[in-house]
N, C-alpha and C positions, 0 to 999 in steps of 0.2 A: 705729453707734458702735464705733472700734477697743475691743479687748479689752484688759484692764490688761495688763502684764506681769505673770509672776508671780515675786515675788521668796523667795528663802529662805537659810536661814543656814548655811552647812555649818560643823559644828565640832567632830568627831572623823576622825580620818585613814584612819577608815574609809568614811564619808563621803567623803572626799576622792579613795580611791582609787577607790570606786565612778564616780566622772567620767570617766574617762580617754577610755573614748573619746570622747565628747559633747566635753571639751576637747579632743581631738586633732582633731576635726573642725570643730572654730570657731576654733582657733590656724592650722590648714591656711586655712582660709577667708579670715582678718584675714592670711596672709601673716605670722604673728607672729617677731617674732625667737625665739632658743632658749631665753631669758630668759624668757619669757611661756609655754615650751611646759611637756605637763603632765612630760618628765622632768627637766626642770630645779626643777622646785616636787617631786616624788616626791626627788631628789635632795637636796634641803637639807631636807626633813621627815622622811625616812629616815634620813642618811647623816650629816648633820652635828650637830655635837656638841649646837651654840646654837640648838640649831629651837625658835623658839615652840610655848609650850604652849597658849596659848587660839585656838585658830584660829579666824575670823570672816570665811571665804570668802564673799563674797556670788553668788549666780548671779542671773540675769536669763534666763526664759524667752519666747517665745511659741510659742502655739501647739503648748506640749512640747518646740520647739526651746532648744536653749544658744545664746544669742546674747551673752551676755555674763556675765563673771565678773571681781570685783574681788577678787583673792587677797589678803585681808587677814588680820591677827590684832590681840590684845587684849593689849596689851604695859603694865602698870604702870610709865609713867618719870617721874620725878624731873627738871623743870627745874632752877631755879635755887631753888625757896624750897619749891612746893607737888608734891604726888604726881597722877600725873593718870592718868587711861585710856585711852591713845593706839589709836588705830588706826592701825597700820601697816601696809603692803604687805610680804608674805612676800616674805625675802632674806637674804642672810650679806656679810658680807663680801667675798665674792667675785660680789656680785649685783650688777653696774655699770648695767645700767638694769631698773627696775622701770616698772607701768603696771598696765593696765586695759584687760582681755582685749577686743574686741566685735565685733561682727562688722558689716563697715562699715556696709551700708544701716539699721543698725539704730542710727548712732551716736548721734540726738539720743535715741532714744525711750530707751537704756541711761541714756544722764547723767540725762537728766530724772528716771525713775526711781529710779535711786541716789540722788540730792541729793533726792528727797521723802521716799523710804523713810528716809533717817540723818538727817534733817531732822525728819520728822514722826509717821513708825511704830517708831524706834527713835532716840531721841535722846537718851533715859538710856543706852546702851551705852556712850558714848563722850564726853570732854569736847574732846580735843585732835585733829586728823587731820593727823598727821605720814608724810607719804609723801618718802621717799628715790629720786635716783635717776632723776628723771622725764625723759625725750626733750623739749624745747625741740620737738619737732616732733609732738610724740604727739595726734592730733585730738580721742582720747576724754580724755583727761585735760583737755585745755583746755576741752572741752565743760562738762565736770564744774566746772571752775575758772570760768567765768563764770559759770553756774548759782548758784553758791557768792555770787559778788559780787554779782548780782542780786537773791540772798534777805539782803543784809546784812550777808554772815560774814565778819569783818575776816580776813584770810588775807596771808602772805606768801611772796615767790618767791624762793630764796637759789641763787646758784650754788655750785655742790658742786665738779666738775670736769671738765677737758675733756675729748672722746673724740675719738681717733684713727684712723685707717682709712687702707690699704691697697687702692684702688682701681686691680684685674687689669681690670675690666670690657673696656678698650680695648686688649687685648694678643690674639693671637691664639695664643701659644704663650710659653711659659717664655724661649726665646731672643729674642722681642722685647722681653720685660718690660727682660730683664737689658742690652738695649741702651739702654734709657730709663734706667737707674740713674748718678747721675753717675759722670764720672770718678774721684774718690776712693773712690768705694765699690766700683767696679769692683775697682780697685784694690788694695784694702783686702782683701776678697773673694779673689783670686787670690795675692796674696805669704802671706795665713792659709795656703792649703792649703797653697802650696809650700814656707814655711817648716817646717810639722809631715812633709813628706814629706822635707824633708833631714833633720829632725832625728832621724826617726823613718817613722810611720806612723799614717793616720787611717783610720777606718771612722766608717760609720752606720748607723744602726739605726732601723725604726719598729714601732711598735707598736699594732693598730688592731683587735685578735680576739681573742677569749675561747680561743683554741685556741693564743694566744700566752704568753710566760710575763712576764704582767703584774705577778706580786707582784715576779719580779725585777728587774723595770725598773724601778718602782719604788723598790727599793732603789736603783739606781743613780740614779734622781732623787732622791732625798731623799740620796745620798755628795756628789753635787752641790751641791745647796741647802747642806748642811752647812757649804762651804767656799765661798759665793759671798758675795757683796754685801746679801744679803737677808737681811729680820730675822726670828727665828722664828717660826711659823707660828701663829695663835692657833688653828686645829683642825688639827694634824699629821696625822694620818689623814681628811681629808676628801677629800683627792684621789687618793690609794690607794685606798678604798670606789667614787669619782665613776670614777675609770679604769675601775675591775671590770665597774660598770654602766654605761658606757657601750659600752662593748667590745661587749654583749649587743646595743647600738642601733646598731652598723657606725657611730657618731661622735665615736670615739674617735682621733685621732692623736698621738702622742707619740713625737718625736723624738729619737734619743739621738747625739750625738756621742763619739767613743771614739780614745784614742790611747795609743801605745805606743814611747814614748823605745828609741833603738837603743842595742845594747848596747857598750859597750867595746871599741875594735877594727872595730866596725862601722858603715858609715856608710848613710846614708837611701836613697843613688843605687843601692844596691847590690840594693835589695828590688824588688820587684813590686808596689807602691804598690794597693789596695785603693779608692781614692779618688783617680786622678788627677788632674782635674783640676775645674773649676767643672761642669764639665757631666755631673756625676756624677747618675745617679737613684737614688736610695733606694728597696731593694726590702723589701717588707714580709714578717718572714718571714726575714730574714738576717741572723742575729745576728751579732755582735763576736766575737773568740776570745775565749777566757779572761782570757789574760794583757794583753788590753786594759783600761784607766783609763777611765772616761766620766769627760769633762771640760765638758760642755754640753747642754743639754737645752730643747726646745720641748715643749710640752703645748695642744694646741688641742681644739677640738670643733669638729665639721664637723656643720651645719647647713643642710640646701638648699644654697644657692652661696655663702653663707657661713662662713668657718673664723675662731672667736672665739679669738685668741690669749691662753689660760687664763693661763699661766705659763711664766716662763720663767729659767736659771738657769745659770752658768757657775762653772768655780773658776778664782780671782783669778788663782792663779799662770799662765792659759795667756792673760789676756788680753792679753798680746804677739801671741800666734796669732790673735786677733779671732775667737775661738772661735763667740762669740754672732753675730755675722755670718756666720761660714761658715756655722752651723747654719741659721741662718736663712732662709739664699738655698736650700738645699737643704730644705728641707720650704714654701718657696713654688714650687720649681720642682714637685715632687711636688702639692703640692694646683692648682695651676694647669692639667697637664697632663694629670694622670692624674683628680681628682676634681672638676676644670672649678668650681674656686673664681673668682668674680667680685670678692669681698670680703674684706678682709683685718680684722679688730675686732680694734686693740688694746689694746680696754676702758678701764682708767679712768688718765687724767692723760696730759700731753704732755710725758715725760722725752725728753731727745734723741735718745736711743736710738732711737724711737716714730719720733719725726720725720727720721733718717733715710731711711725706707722710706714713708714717711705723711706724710697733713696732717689740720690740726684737722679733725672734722665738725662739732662741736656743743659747749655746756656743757651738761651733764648738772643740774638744781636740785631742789633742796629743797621743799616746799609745804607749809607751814605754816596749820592755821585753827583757829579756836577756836570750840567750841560755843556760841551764844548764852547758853543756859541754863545756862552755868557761869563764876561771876562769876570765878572764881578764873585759868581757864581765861583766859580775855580779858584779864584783868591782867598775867598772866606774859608774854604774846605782844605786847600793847601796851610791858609795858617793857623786854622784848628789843629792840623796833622802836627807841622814845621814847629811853629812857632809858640803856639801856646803849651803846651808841655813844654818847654825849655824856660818861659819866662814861669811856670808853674812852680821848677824845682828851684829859680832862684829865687821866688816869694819863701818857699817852703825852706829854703836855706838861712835865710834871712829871718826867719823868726826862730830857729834854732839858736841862729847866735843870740837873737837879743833873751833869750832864756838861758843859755848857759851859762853855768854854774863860774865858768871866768868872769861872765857880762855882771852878774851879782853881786862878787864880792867887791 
């Protein structure tokens, strides 16, 4: 007769970092995205402001092996009326897919385990299991989620939002990628340089080593974000701390675009352009002069063959120059060529920007279920389902009439 698994609860950070390698070796294993790996979870229990305080990692052993780990915590939230004990999958804001770590030949015996263990050996921990985030494709999560319907646990699937992705896979070099990109983007791409080399002059900049001067670049991304499109930051220092550390893990790239308006008397034809033309490589290690602006900026993490497009950030006034797109094509030409990226993540929602370079891959959802043994629990979740869409469409009916054009005249 197989051996149980043996399950147990990790819930101090020291505990946590005692894992790493055992996780580093079954994220290797599962092929896990960056998201699932252990410096991504070190990264947001370290570095970020909003790290959960009751952590409620679950591991799953055999044999001594780590075959599986549910990175969760114990978060007190507040639905609509009652306070409940959720279990949630450790994440911030900047965490676009979440899941359940396992290592594949091991994936039914992990679920089965999990949903008997929170089901039946700890089932006062927790009333609500609220998991963010989750892959539409992720095997051990649906495992766990049939499991769930199986034992009766009324549960719901909500879509959150799209992901995007940048698929190199079929390119063999940077100059073929750039030949597959439409005409307008080409385009678009080539009159950006050339307008900033008449007007002036452009440079670039990466940033991927602890040996580099990250706190400055830094600075120049957040001079950037300051004056882009984007709203401010709910943890300002979390990607300043995530660069530092990452920098240590060689999968840190952050791209800086830099220009420098010519002077009075002086016109753009006349310089030694520093960036002539699209077919520019970015060398890592060569900074901008002084008297250079950064005016754009990419921020990834390279990952195996994939680079997750963190953030990204331009000032309004150069987006005549299609700043965000010059940038762009230049740290896809650099991770394609030089880092043999296949993948392009760019993480959460499908703004157009995304889908000029990309197509949808997937909706990202919600998984909502309610503890049997808590009546309170099963209540809120049935009239989130029942009841609140119904009294939704009569609010939303209700303000049609008091606007029509009968209600008017």
């Amino acid at each position: 007769m197989p051996k149980a698994p043996d399950i147990q609860i990790v819930r101090s950070r020291q505990e946590f970092g005692a894992l790493e390698d055992d996780w580093s070796r079954l994220a290797e294993a599962a092929g896990a995205d960056v998201y699932l790996s252990f410096d991504w979870f070190y990264a947001v229990l370290r570095l970020a402001q909003d790290a959960p305080e009751h952590l409620y990692i679950i591991t799953v052993r055999s044999d001594g092996e780590l075959v599986g780990v549910l990175p969760g915590a114990i978060v007190e939230r507040k639905l609509r009326v009652f306070t409940h004990r959720s279990l949630e999958l450790i994440g911030n804001i900047y965490s676009p897919l979440r899941g359940c770590l396992v290592k594949p030949e091991h994936k039914n015996n992990v679920a089965g385990a999990l949903v008997d263990f929170l089901l039946h050996a700890r089932p006062n921990d927790w009333a609500i299991l609220n998991f963010e985030g989750l892959s539409e494709g992720d095997p051990s999560m649906a495992e766990i989620a049939r499991l769930l319907r199986e034992a009766g646990i009324g549960a719901r699937s909500i879509p959150q939002f799209r992901n995007v992705v940048t698929d190199l896979s079929g390119f063999a070099d940077s100059a073929a990628y750039f030949k597959s990109l439409s005409k307008n983007l080409r385009q678009t791409i080539r009159t950006g340089i050339n307008r900033m080399n008449h007007e002036g002059d452009l440079d670039a900049a990466l940033i991927l080593n602890k040996d580099q001067d990250i706190d400055g670049s830094m600075d120049d991304y957040y001079a950037i974000y300051s004056e882009s499109w984007k709203r401010k930051e709910r943890d300002p220092e979390f990607h300043h701390r995530l660069a530092g550390y990452l920098a240590t893990k060689d999968r840190l790239r952050l791209f800086l675009l830099y220009f420098k308006k010519t002077e009075e008397g002086e016109t753009g034809a006349e310089r030694q352009h520093r960036v002539p033309s699209y077919d520019f490589l970015v060398q890592p290690g060569r900074g901008a002069p002084a008297d250079y602006r950064p005016v754009a900026a990419c921020y990834f993490i390279v990952h195996g063959k994939t680079a997750y497009y963190l953030k990204t950030a331009f000032r309004e006034e150069h987006r005549k120059h299609s700043v965000g797109n010059v940038l762009f094509w230049f740290a896809t030409k650099y991770l394609l060529d030089v880092d043999g990226v296949t993948l392009i993540d760019h993480q959460k929602g499908d703004e157009p920007y995304k889908l000029r370079w990309g197509e949808v891959r997937e909706t990202r959802v919600q998984y909502l279920a309610a503890n049997p043994r808590s009546a309170k629990a099963r209540l809120e979740l049935w009239a989130e389902h029942q009841v609140v869409p119904k009294l939704r469409r009569v609010r939303n009916w209700l303000r049609r009439r008091r606007t029509s054009p009968q209600e008017q005249d």
